[in-house]
C-alpha positions as CSV (number, residue, x, y, z in Angstrom):
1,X,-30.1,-2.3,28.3
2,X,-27.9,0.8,29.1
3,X,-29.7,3.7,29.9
4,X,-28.3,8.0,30.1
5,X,-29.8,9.8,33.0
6,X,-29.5,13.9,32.7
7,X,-30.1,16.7,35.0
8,X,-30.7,19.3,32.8
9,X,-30.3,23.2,33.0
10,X,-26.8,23.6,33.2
11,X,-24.7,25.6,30.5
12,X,-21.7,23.4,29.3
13,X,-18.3,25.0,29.2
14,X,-14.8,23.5,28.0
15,X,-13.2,22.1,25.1
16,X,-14.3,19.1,23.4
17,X,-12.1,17.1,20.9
18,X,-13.4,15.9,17.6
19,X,-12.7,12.2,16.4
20,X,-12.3,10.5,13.1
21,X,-16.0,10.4,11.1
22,X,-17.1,7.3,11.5
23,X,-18.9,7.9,7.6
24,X,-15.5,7.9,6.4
25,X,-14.1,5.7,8.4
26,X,-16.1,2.3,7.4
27,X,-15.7,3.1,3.4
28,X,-11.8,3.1,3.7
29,X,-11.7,-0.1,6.1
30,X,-13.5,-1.7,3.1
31,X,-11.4,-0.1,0.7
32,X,-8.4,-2.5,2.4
33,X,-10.3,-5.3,0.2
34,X,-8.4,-3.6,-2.7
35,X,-5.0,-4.6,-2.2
36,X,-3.0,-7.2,-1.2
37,X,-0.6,-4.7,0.5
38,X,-1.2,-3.1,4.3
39,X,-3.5,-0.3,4.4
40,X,-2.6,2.4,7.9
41,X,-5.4,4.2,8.8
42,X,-5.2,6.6,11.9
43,X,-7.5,8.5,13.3
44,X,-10.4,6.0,13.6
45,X,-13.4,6.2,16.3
46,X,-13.8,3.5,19.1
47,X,-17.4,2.9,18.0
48,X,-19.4,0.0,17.4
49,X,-19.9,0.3,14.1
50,X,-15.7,0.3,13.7
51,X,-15.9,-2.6,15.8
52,X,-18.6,-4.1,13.3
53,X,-16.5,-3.8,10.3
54,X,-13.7,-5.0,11.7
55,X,-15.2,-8.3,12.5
56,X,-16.9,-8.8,8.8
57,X,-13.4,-7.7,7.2
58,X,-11.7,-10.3,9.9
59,X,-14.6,-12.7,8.6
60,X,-13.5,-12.6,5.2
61,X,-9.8,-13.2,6.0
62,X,-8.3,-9.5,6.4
63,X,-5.5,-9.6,8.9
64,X,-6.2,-6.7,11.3
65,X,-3.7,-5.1,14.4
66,X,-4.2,-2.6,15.8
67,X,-1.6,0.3,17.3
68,X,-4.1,1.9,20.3
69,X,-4.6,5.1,20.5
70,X,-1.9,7.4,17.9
71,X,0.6,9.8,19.9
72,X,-1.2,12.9,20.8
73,X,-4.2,11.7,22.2
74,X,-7.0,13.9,22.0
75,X,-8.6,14.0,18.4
76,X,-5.8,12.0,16.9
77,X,-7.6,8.6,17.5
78,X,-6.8,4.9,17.0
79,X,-4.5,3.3,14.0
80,X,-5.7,0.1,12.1
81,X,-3.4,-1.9,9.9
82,X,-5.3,-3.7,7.3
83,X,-3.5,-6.4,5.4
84,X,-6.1,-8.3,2.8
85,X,-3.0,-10.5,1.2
86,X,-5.2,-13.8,1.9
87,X,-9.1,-13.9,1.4
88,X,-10.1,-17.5,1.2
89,X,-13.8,-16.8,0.8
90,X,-16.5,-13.7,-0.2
91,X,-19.5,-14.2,1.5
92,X,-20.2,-11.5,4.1
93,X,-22.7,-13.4,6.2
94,X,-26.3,-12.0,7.6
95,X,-25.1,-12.1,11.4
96,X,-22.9,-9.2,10.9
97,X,-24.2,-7.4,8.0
98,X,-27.2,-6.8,10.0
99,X,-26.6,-4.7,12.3
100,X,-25.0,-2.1,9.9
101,X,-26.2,-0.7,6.5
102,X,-22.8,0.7,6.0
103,X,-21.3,-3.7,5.6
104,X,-22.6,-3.4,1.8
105,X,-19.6,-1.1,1.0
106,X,-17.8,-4.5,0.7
107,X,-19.6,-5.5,-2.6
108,X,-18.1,-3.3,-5.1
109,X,-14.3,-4.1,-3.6
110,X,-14.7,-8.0,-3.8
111,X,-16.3,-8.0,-7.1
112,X,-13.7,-6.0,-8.4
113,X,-10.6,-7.6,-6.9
114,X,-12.0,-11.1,-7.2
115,X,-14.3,-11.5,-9.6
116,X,-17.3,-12.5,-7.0
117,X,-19.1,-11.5,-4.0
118,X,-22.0,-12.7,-1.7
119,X,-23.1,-10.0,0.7
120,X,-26.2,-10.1,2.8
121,X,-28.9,-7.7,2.2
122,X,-28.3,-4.8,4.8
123,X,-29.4,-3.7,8.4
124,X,-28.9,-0.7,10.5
125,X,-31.3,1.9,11.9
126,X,-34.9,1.8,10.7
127,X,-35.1,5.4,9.5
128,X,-37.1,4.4,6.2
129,X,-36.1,2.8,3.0
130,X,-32.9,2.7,1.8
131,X,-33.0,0.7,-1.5
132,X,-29.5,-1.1,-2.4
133,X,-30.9,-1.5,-6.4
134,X,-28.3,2.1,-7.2
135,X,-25.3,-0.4,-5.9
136,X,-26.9,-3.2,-7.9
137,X,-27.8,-1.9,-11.3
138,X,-24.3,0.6,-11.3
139,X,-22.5,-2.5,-11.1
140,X,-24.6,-4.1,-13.7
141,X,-23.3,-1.3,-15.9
142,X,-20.3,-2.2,-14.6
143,X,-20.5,-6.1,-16.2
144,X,-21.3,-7.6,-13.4
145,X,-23.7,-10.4,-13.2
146,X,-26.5,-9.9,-9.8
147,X,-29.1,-12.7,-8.6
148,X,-30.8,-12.1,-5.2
149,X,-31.4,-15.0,-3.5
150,X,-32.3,-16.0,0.4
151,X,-31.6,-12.4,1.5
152,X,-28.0,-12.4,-0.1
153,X,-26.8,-10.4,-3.1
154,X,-24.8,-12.6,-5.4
155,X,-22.2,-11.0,-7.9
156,X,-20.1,-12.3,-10.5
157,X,-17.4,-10.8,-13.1
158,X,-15.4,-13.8,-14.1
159,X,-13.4,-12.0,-16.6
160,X,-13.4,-8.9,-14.4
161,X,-15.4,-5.6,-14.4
162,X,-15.5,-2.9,-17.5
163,X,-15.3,0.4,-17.6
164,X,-18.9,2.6,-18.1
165,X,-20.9,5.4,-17.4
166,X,-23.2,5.5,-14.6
167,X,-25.7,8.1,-14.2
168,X,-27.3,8.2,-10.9
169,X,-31.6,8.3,-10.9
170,X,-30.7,9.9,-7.0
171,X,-28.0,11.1,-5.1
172,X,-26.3,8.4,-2.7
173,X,-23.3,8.6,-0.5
174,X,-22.9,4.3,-0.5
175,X,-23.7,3.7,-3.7
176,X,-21.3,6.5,-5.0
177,X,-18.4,5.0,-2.8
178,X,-19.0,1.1,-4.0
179,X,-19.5,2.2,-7.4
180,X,-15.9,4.0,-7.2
181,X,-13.9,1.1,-5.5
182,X,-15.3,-1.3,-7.9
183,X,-14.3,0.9,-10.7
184,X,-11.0,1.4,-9.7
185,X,-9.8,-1.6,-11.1
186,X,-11.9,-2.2,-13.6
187,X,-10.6,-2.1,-16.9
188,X,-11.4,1.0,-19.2
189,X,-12.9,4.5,-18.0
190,X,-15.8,4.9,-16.0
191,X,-18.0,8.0,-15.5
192,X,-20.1,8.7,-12.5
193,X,-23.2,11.3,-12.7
194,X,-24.8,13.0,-10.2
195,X,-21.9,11.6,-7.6
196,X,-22.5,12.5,-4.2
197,X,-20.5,14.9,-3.2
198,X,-20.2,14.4,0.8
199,X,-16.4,15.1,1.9
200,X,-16.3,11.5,2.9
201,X,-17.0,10.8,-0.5
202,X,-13.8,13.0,-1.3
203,X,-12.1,11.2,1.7
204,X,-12.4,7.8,0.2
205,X,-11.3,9.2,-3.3
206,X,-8.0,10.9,-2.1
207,X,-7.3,7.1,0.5
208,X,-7.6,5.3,-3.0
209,X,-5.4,7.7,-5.1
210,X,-3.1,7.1,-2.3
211,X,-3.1,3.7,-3.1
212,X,-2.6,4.4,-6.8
213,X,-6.2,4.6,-8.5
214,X,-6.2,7.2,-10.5
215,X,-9.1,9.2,-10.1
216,X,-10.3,13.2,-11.7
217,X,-13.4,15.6,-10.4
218,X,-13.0,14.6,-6.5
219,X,-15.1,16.7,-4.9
220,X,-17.9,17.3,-7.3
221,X,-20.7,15.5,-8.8
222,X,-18.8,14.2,-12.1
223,X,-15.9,11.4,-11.2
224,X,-13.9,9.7,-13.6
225,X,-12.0,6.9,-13.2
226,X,-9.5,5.0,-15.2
227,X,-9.0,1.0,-14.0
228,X,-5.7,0.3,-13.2
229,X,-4.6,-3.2,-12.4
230,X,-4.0,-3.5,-8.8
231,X,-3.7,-0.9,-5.9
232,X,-0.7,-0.9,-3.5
233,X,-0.6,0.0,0.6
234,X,-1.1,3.1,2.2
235,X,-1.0,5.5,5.2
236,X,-3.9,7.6,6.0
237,X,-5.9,9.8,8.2
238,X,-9.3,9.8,8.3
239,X,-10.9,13.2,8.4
240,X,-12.9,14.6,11.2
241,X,-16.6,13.9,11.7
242,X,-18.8,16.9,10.7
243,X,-22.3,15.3,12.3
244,X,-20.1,14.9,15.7
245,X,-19.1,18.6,15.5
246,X,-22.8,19.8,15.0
247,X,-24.0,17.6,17.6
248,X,-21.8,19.3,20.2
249,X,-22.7,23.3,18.6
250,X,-25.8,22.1,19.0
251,X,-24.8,21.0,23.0
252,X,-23.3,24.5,23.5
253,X,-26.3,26.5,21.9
254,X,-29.1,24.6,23.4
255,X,-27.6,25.1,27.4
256,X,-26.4,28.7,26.8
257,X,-23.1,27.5,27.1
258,X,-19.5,28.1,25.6
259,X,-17.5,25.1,24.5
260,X,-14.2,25.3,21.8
261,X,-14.3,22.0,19.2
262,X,-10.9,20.7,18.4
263,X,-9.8,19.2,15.2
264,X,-13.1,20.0,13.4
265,X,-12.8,21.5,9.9
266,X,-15.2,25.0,9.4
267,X,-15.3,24.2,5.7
268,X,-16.8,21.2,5.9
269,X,-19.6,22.2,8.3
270,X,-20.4,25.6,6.8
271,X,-24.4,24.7,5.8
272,X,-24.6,23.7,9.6
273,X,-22.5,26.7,10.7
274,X,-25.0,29.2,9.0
275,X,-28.4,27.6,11.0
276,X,-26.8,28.0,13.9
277,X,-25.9,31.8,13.4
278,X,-29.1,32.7,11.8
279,X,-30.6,31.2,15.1
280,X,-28.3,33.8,17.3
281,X,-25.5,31.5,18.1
282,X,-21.9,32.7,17.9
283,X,-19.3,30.8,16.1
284,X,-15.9,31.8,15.4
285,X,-13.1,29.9,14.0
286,X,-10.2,29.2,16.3
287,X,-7.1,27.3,16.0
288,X,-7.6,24.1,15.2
289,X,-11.5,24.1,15.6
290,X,-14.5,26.6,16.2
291,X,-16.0,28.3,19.1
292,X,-19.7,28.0,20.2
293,X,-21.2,30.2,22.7
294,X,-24.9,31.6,23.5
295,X,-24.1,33.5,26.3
296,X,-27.4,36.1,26.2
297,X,-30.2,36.5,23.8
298,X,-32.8,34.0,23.1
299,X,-32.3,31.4,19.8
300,X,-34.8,32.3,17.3
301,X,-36.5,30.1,15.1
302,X,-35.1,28.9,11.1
303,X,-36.4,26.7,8.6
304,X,-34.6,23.5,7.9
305,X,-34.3,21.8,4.4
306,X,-32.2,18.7,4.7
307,X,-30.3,18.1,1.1
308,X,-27.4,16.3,-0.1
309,X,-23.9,18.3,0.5
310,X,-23.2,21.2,0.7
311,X,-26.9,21.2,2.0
312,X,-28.3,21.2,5.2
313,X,-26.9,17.3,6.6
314,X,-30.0,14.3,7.2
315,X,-27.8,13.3,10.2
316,X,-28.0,16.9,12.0
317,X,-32.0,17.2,11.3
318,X,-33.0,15.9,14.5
319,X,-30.4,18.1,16.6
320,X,-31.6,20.8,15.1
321,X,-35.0,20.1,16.0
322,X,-34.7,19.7,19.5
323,X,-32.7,22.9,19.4
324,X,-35.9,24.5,17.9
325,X,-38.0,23.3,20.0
326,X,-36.1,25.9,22.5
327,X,-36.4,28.7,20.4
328,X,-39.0,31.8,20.2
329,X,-41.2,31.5,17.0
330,X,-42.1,28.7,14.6
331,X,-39.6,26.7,12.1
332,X,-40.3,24.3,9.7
333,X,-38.1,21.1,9.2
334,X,-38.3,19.6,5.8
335,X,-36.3,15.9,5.5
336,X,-36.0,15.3,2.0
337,X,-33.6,12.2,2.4
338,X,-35.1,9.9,4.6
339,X,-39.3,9.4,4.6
340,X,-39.1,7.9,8.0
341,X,-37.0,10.5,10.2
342,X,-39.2,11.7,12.7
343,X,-39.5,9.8,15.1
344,X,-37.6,11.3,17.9
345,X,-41.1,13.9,17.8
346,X,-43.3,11.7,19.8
347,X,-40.4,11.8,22.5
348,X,-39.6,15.3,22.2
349,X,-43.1,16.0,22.4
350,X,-43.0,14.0,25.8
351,X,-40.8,16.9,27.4
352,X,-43.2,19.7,26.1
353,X,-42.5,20.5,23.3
354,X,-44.6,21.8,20.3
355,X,-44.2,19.9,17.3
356,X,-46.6,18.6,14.2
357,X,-45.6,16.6,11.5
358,X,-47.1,17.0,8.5
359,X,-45.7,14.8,5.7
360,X,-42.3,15.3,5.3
361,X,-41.9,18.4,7.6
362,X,-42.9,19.1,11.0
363,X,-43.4,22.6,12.3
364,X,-41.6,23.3,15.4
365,X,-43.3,25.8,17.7
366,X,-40.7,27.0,20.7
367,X,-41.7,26.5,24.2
368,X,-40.5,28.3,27.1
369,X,-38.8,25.1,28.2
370,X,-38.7,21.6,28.3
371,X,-39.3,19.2,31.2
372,X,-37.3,15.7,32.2
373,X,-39.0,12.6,31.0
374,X,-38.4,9.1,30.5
375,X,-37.6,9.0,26.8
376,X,-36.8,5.9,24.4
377,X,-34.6,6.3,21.6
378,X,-34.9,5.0,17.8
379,X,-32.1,5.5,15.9
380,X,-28.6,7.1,16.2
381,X,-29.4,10.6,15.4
382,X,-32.8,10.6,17.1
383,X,-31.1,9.1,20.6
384,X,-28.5,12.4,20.9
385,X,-31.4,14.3,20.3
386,X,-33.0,13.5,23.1
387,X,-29.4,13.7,25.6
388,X,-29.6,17.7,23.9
389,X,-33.0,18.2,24.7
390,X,-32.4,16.7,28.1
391,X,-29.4,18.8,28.7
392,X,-31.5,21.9,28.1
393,X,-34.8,20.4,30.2
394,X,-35.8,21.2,33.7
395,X,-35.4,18.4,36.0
396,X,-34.3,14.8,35.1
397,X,-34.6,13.3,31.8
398,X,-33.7,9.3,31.4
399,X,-32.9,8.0,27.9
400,X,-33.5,3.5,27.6
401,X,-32.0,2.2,24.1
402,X,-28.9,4.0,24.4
403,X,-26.8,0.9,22.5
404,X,-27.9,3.3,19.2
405,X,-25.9,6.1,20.9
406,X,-22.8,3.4,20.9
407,X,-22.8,3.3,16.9
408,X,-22.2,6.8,15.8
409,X,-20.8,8.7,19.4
410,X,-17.3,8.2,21.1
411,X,-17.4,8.6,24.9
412,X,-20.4,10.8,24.8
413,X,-21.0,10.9,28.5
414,X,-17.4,11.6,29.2
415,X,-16.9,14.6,26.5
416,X,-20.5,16.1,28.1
417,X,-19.3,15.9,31.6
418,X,-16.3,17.3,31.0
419,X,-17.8,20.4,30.1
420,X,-20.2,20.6,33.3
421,X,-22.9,18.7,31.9
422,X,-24.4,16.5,35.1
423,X,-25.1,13.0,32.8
424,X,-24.0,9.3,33.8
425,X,-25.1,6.1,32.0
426,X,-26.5,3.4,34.1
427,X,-25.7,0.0,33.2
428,X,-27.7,-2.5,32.5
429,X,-27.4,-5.4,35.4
């Protein structure tokens, strides 16, 4: 396996270009299930997770091309046609859905459009349990018919789905967007409670009233939808990732460094925006992006609640963390979304640093500094944490598992070095 080696204790300087969110991404490549027409989207990551989806929707008969990068370079990204005029079968099979949670965003688009669907129970990073019974029983209220049988969910609306109103126990980003393409064209209203509100949420909604579902309350927790009978083609652009933009503030604050993000929106990362400045980073809004810097002071320690948006993000908690672990003082670090998302500690702990978990927060002591050490990664989130701590570390810090890096970060290496970070990867032989 791949492996990241840093030498640490170097400020990073430059501009780095945001891509597309991969979060938003995956939900409207499913959303081409919808329509028999060509959906456009630009602005896509070259991530393995893309990569993922694209073979499951080629698996169940989308025809897929694909127009290489779009003009501009940069943040602009890569352009996907997605024709689903033909789809012969509707079994998304265990080999792919495995190796990504996000594959059970097909459900809801095949039920509704054809009346049946057999999806294997999902994979993906083992932060803790992620439950797909919202996606199930909202689809239930939907009229759909579920059995679960050898690891596969198996649903059926013969004579197509019905409006209704779904009131969500919990707030969930997938379950929100399944439940919205399958309600699309059901037949009737339909109400959903408690909606998550995550702006890839809001992404998804605006792709499919592009494609002529029609669609009120984007944007907060209430959506209604009224069925319409089919949905048409489209061209879209998927919005900038938000976790990719606070991974790289958290790159300038942690080195002392000064680096411009371009093509990231401030709006959308304002709860990560306001840690970072109670902790003594700068960050201004620039053209087309925001600036980071720490050029003097020490970062002092905050407390971290991770909540559904606008709160503090699940996928920033462990970049923040390692970012404490470099500040003066204490913080606590409360992950309310995920029971199982601490385990980049034992690794940050590894390189010195002070941190006890009790329950579901850890308190996160600042050390003077962190030291290079072989480190192993768990997850997506928890892998970049590690390449930040070990930008910030004396000596050399080398990261094994770095295929969960692949999933979620585009050229990570290349985008760090750039900015005077001294990293490589070192392929496996």
């Amino acid at each position: 396996m791949d492996q990241i080696r840093i030498r640490g204790g170097k400020p990073l300087n430059g501009t780095i270009n945001i891509g597309g969110a991969k979060n938003a991404a995956l939900p409207l490549m499913a959303a081409s299930l919808m329509t028999a027409e060509t959906l456009n989207l630009s602005n896509l990551p070259h991530l393995v997770d893309i990569s993922t989806m694209v073979h499951l929707l080629a698996e169940l008969g989308v025809e897929i091309s694909m127009d290489g990068n779009a003009p501009n370079g940069g943040h602009i990204g890569r352009a996907l046609n997605l024709r689903a005029e033909n789809i012969p079968g509707h079994t998304a099979p265990y080999d792919l859905v495995r190796r990504m949670r996000a594959s059970i965003l097909v459900l809801g688009p095949l039920v509704s459009r054809f009346g049946e669907a057999r999806v294997s129970l999902p994979g993906g990073c083992a932060i803790g349990t992620r439950p797909v019974d919202l996606h199930l029983n909202g689809l239930r209220e939907l009229g759909a018919e579920i059995e679960l049988a050898e690891g596969y969910i198996q649903a059926t609306a013969p004579n197509g789905l019905q409006g209704g109103k779904i009131i969500f126990p919990s707030v969930s980003v997938g379950a929100t967007e399944n439940l919205l393409m399958a309600a699309c064209l059901a037949k009737g209203e339909t109400t959903l409670l408690n909606a998550a509100r995550e702006p890839e949420v809001a992404d998804l909604a605006h792709c499919l009233v592009a494609m002529g579902a029609d669609i009120s309350g984007i944007g907060s927790d209430t959506l209604t939808i009224q069925g319409v009978d089919s949905l048409h083609g489209a061209d879209y652009q998927v919005i900038p990732d938000r976790i990719e933009t606070g991974t790289y503030a958290v790159a300038a604050a942690i080195t002392g460094g000064d680096i411009i993000l371009k093509g990231c929106g401030i709006a959308q990362n304002t709860a990560m925006i306001d840690v970072l400045r109670r902790s003594g980073v700068t960050v201004d809004e620039v053209e087309d992006g925001m600036r980071v810097h720490r050029t003097t002071g020490a970062l002092k320690g905050v407390d971290i609640l991770t909540e559904p948006y606008p709160g503090f993000p699940t996928d920033m908690q462990a970049q923040l963390m390692a970012l404490m672990a470099t500040a003066e003082g204490a913080s606590m670090i409360t992950e309310s979304i995920f029971e199982n998302r601490f385990m980049h500690v034992p690794e940050l702990c590894r390189m010195g640093a002070d941190i006890n978990v009790h329950g579901a927060s850890a308190i996160v002591r600042g050390v003077g500094h962190l030291s290079g050490a072989p480190l192993m990664a768990t997850d997506l989130r928890a892998s970049v944490s590690l390449v930040l701590a070990g930008l910030a570390a004396e000596g050399e810090t080398l990261v094994s598992r770095v295929y969960h890096l692949d999933r979620g970060y585009e050229r990570l290496e290349e985008k760090l070095s750039a900015c005077g970070a001294d990293i490589e990867r070192i392929e496996s032989k």
